[in-house]
Structures are given as structure tokens and as C-alpha cells.
C-alpha positions in Angstrom: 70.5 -16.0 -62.3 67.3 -17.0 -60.4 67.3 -16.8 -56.7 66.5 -19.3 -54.4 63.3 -18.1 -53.6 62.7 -17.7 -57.4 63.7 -21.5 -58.4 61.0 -22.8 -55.2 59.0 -20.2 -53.5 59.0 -20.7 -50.0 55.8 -21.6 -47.8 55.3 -19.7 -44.8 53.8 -20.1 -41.5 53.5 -16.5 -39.7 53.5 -16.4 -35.8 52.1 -14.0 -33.4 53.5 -13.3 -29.9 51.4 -12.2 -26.8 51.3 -10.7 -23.4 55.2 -10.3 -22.3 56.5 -9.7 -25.7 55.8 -6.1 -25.7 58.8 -3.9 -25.4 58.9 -0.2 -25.3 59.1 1.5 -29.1 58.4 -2.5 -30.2 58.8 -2.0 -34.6 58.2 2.2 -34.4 61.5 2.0 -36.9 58.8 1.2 -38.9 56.4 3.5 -38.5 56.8 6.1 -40.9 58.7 3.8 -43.4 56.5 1.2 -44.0 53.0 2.9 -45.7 50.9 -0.1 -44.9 52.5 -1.0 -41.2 51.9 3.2 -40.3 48.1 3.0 -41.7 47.2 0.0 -40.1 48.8 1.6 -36.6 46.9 4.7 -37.2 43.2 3.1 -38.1 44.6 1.1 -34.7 44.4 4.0 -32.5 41.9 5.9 -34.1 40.2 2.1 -33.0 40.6 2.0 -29.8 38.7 5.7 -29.1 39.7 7.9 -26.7 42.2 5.5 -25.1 44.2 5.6 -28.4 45.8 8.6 -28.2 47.4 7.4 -25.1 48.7 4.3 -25.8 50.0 5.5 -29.3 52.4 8.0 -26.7 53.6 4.8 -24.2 54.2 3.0 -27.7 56.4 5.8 -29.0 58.4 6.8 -25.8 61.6 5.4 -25.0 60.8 5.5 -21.3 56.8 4.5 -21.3 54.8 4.1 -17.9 54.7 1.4 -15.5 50.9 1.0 -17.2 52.9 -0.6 -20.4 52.5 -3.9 -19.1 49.1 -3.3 -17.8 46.1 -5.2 -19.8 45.0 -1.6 -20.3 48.3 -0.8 -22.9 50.1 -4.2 -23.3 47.0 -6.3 -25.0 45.9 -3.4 -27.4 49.3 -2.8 -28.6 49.9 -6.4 -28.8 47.1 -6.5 -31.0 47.6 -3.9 -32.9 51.5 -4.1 -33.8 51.1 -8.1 -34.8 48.3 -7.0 -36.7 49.8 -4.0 -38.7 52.7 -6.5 -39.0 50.9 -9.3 -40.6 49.3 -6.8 -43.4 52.2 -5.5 -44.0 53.7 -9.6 -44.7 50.9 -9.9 -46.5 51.3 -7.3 -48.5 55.0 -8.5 -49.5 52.5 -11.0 -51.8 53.0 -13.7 -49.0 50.4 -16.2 -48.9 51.1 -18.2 -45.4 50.1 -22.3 -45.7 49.0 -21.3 -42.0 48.9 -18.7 -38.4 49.6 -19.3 -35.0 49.1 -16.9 -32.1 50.2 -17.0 -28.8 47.4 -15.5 -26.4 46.1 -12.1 -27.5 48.4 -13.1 -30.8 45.7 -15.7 -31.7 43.6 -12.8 -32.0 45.7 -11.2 -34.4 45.8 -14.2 -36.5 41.9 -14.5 -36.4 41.7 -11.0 -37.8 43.9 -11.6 -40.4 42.5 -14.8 -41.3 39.0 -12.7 -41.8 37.3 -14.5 -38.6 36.7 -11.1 -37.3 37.3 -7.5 -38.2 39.8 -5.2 -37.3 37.1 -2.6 -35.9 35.5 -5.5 -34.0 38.8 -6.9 -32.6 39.3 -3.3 -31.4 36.3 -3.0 -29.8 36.7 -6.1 -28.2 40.1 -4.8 -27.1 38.1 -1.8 -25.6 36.1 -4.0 -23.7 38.9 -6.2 -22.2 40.7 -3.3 -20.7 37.0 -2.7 -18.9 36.7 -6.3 -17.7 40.1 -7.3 -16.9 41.4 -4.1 -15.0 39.5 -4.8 -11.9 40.9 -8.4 -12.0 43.4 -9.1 -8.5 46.5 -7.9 -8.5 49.1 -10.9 -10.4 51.1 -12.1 -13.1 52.9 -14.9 -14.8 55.7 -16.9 -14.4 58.7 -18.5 -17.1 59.8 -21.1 -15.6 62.4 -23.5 -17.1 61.3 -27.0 -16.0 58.7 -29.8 -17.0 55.8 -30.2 -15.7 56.7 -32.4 -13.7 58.5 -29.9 -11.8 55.4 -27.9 -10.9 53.1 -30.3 -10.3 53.4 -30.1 -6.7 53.4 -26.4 -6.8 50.1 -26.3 -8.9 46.5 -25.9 -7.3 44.0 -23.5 -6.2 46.4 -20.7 -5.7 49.2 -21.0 -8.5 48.2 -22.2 -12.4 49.6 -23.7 -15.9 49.1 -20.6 -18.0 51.3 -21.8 -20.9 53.0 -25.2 -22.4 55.6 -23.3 -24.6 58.2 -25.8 -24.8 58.7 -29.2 -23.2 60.8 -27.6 -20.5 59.1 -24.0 -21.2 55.9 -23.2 -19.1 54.2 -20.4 -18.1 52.6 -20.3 -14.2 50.1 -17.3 -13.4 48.4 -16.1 -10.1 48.0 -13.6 -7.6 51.1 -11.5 -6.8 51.7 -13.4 -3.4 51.5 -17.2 -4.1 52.9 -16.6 -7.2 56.0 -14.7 -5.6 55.8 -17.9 -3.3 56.0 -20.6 -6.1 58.8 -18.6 -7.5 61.0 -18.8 -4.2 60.5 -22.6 -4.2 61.7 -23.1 -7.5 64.6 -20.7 -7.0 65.5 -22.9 -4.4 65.5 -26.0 -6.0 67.5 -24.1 -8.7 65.3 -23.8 -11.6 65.4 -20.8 -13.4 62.0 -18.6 -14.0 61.6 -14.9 -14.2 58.8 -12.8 -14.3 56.7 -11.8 -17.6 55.9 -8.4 -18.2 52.5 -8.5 -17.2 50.2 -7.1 -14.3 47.3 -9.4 -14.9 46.9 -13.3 -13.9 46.3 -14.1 -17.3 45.1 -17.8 -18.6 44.3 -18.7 -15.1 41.1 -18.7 -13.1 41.9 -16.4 -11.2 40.4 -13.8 -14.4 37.4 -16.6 -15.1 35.1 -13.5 -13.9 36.5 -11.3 -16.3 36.8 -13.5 -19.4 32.8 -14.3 -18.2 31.8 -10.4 -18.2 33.7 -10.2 -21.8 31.1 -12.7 -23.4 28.4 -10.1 -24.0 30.8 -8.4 -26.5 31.6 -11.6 -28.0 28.3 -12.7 -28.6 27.5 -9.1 -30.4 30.5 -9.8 -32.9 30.1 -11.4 -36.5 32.0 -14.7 -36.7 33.1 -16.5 -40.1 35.2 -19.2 -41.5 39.0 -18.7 -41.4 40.3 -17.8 -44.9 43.9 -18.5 -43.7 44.5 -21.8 -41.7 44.8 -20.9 -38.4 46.1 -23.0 -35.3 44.4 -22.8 -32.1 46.7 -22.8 -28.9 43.7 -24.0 -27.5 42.3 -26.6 -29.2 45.7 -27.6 -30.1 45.2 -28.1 -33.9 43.3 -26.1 -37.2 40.8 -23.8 -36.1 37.5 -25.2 -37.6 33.8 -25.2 -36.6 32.3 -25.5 -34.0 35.1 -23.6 -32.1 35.9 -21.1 -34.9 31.8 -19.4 -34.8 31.2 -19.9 -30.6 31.4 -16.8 -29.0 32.4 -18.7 -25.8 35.2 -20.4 -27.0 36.9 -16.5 -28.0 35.4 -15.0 -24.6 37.6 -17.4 -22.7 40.9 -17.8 -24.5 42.3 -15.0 -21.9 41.0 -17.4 -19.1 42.6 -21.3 -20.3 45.5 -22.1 -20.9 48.0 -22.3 -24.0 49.0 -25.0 -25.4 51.7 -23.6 -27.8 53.9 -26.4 -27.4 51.9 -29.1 -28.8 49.9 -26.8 -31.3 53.4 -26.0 -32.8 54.1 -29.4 -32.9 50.7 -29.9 -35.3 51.5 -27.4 -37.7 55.2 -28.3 -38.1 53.9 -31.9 -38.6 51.4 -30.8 -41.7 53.9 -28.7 -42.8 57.3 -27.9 -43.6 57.7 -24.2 -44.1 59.9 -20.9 -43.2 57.8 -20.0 -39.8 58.5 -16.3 -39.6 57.6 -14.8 -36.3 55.6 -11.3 -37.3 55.6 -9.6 -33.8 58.1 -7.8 -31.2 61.1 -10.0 -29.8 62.1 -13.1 -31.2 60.0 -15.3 -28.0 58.1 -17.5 -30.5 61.0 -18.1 -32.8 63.7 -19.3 -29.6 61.1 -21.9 -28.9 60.8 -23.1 -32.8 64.2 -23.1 -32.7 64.5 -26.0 -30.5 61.5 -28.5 -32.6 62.7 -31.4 -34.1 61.8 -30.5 -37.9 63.4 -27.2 -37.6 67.4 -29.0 -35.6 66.7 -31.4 -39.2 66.5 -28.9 -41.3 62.9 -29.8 -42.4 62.0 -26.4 -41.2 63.3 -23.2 -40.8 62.5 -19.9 -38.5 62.9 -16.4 -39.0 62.0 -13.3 -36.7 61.0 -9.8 -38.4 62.3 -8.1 -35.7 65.1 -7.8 -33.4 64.7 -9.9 -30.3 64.6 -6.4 -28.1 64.9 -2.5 -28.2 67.7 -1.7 -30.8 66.9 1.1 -32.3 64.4 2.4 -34.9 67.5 1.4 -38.1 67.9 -2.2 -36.1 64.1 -2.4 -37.1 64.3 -1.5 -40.4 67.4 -3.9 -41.0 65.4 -6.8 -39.8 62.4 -6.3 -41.8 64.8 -5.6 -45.1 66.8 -8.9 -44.3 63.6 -11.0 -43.6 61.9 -9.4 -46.7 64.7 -10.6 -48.8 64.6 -14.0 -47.3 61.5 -14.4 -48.0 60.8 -13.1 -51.5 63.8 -12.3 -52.7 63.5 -8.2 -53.3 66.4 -6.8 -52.8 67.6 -4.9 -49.3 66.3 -1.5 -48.9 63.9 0.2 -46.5 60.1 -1.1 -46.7 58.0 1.0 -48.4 55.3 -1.1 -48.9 
């Protein structure tokens, strides 16, 4: 008898997560079991140069540093794990109807997509732990409200970093008026906690840093997407002019992201399985919640575990989602 995903192949849409996603061991179940998710990690680190070495050890201990969430660790890894976990979809025989990244993620997807390489998305990953480091000491915000309910809150010290949901945003800024803005809206009762990073991400308060990355930027060969891809920032397909402008990729890291409504593009063009190739489950909570997706129209499916389970909770996931999507039967990823 035919299975389901024999009698209509599925489409899929692949998502990549960003900054805050990361989690300590995030899919090293998988390292070691899947041939094409360990080589992409290990032509990741050899990559990233003499820093690799050390960020391979955070990625593989079950206690890392306090420097995991640091631009430093957290956007390399980021880059690297959605990336060695899109080959490795890819390599299932999926051929995604489209990619979306959030933050660093749209990176990722880029890459995949044959916008960039891999050894120039590392180096550019190289160079972002050399501008943004220096950067003032912040971080971002979840908060649970409209916008709306910032508004008031929102100006020259405290920023919209992200429109995940309709009452998901993201608020970034230095540590003070951002622990501030966090005891206001504690108070009123709305509920926000702190993402794991240690930079003020898609706020101006990096604009000098995204600035000082542009010279690396403008030294990197851009082409046309070979995969639709949907830009967080320009809220729709990534095309020309956008797609080849050096400025436009210099200050993702700097403006801020519009997943929201970009989610809402591609799950208007399409109706497909959107299967969330990254740590955590962050992206697929949100899709969850979309219209198309409560109908039925849609459907959402995270590779991993939506935490640190264990190295067999990783390979479980992958198995299950695997067989979702192509229908091979359950047993540890090889490929």
C-alpha cells in the first residue's frame, strides 16, 4: 500500500531560527549519526579558523560558558547547525517550494539557496564576532503584547527588534533601559523574558557595527536565489535589487524582523508542511498559531526537540520528521 506521502508528495517550506534559539549540545545527537549533518559541522569549524576549535567545545559540552550566548559563539553556531541541518533535509531528496530565516537564520537560508557560499558566509561570520563584540553591553526582550503595548515604551533608548507574532515582539537595548522597559511591563502584567543573547541586536544601538561589517560584504560574490527565499526584511521573496546589494546583507543584524508578516506571505503563496530545520521548536510555536495552519491548510513540523533532551531525543525527532516527510521508514539518519 502507498503511503501518504507516496499518493501526494508533500511541499515543504524549511525554517531557520536565530539568536536565542541556541541551546547547549543543540542536534550533537546528530553528530556522528548523520554523515552529511557531521561533515557540514566539521567544514563549519574548520571555517571559522582558529576560533573553531573553540566553539566546536561550548557546542559539545553539557555545561558551556557564559560566552554561549555571546555574538562570538551563539551567531556562528547558529549558522552553522541551521546550515548542516538544511543539507542534510536536502539531502532526504527534499526540494522546499521556499526558506525563511529568522535573523542570522536568513543567512542560513541564503547559503542554502546558493546566494552566497558556505566559506564566505563563514568568513562573514568571522568578521561579525570582530565588529559586533565591541558593541554596548545589551540584549533583547520577548514580550507577550501588541504593539500597541510598547509603543509608549519605544524611543531612543529601547527598540522593535522583532514582529514574531501579532502579540509576539522582540524589544532590544542596552542592559539598563532595557532592564527598565522590562519592570514596566511586569508591572502592568505582561509577560516577557529575556533572550539568550548579550548583544542589542536589530536595534541601533549595533548600527556602528553592522556599518564596519559592509567592507566584508562588499568583498563577497552575490547571485540569484536558486531556492525561494523570504526576507524578514523586506517582508516578501527575496529578489533583486535586495538579493545582490551588499548593504542590504551588512545591515540585516542592525533592522528589524519582520517575521510575522513575512510568514504571513509565504503561507499565503503557499500551502505546505513548514518544517522548522534548527534548535528548539521557536519558529514552529509561532506557525502554530497562523490561520492556514488552525484550518488545516497548512501544517508545521520541528526536526528537533523544542530543548536539551538528550543526544537519542535528537535522533528520534529527526527519524519521526524524516518519515513525515518522505515516508522512509524509522531508523537512525545515516544520510
Amino acid at each position: 500500500m502507498a503511503t501518504p506521502t507516496e499518493e501526494r508528495p508533500l511541499r515543504v517550506a524549511l525554517l531557520f531560527p536565530g539568536q536565542g534559539a541556541q541551546h547547549p549540545r543543540m542536534a550533537a545527537g546528530l553528530y556522528g549519526e548523520s554523515e552529511v549533518f557531521t561533515k557540514a559541522m566539521d567544514e563549519a569549524f574548520g571555517m571559522l579558523g582558529e576560533a573553531g576549535t573553540g566553539i566546536r567545545a561550548e557546542w559539545l559540552s553539557e555545561q558551556p560558558s557564559d560566552n554561549y550566548d555571546d555574538v562570538s559563539v551563539a551567531q556562528p553556531l547558529l549558522y552553522a547547525v541551521d546550515l548542516a541541518l538544511g543539507r542534510m533535509v536536502l539531502d532526504w531528496g527534499v526540494q522546499p517550494v521556499a526558506m525563511l530565516g529568522h535573523s542570522v537564520g536568513e543567512l542560513a537560508a541564503a547559503t542554502l539557496a546558493g546566494v552566497l557560499s558556505a566559506e564566505d558566509g563563514f568568513r562573514l561570520m568571522r568578521d561579525r564576532t570582530r565588529c559586533f563584540t565591541g558593541t554596548p553591553d545589551g540584549g533583547m526582550l520577548a514580550v507577550a503584547t501588541s504593539l500597541d503595548g510598547v509603543r509608549d515604551l519605544l524611543g531612543t533608548d529601547v527598540h522593535l527588534a522583532a514582529v514574531n507574532a501579532a502579540r509576539q515582539l522582540l524589544l532590544a537595548g542596552e542592559r539598563e533601559p532595557l532592564d527598565r522597559a522590562a519592570g514596566v511591563l511586569r508591572g502592568r502584567g505582561v509577560v516577557c523574558r529575556d533572550v539568550r543573547a548579550r548583544q542589542a541586536f536589530h536595534s541601533p544601538v549595533v548600527d556602528g557595527a553592522a556599518a564596519a561589517s559592509l567592507p566584508q560584504w562588499r568583498a563577497t560574490a552575490l547571485g540569484p536565489a536558486r531556492i525561494t527565499v523570504y526576507s524578514a526584511y523586506t517582508q516578501g521573496v527575496l529578489a533583486e535589487p535586495h538579493v545582490i546589494d551588499p548593504g542590504f546583507w551588512a545591515r540585516q543584524a542592525a533592522e528589524p524582523v519582520m517575521f510575522a508578516p513575512t510568514l504571513d506571505r509565504l503561507l499565503t503563496d503557499h500551502d505546505c508542511l513548514l518544517l522548522e530545520a534548527g534548535p528548539g521548536n521557536s519558529l514552529s510555536m509561532l506557525a502554530r498559531r497562523h490561520p492556514t495552519v488552525v484550518r488545516g491548510r497548512s501544517r508545521v513540523l520541528p526536526l528537533l526537540p523544542d530543548r536539551q533532551r538528550g543526544d537519542l531525543a535528537d535522533l528520534e525527532s529527526v527519524r519521526s520528521a524524516r518519515h513525515a516527510v518522505t515516508g522512509t521508514p524509522r531508523r537512525a539518519p545515516k544520510s
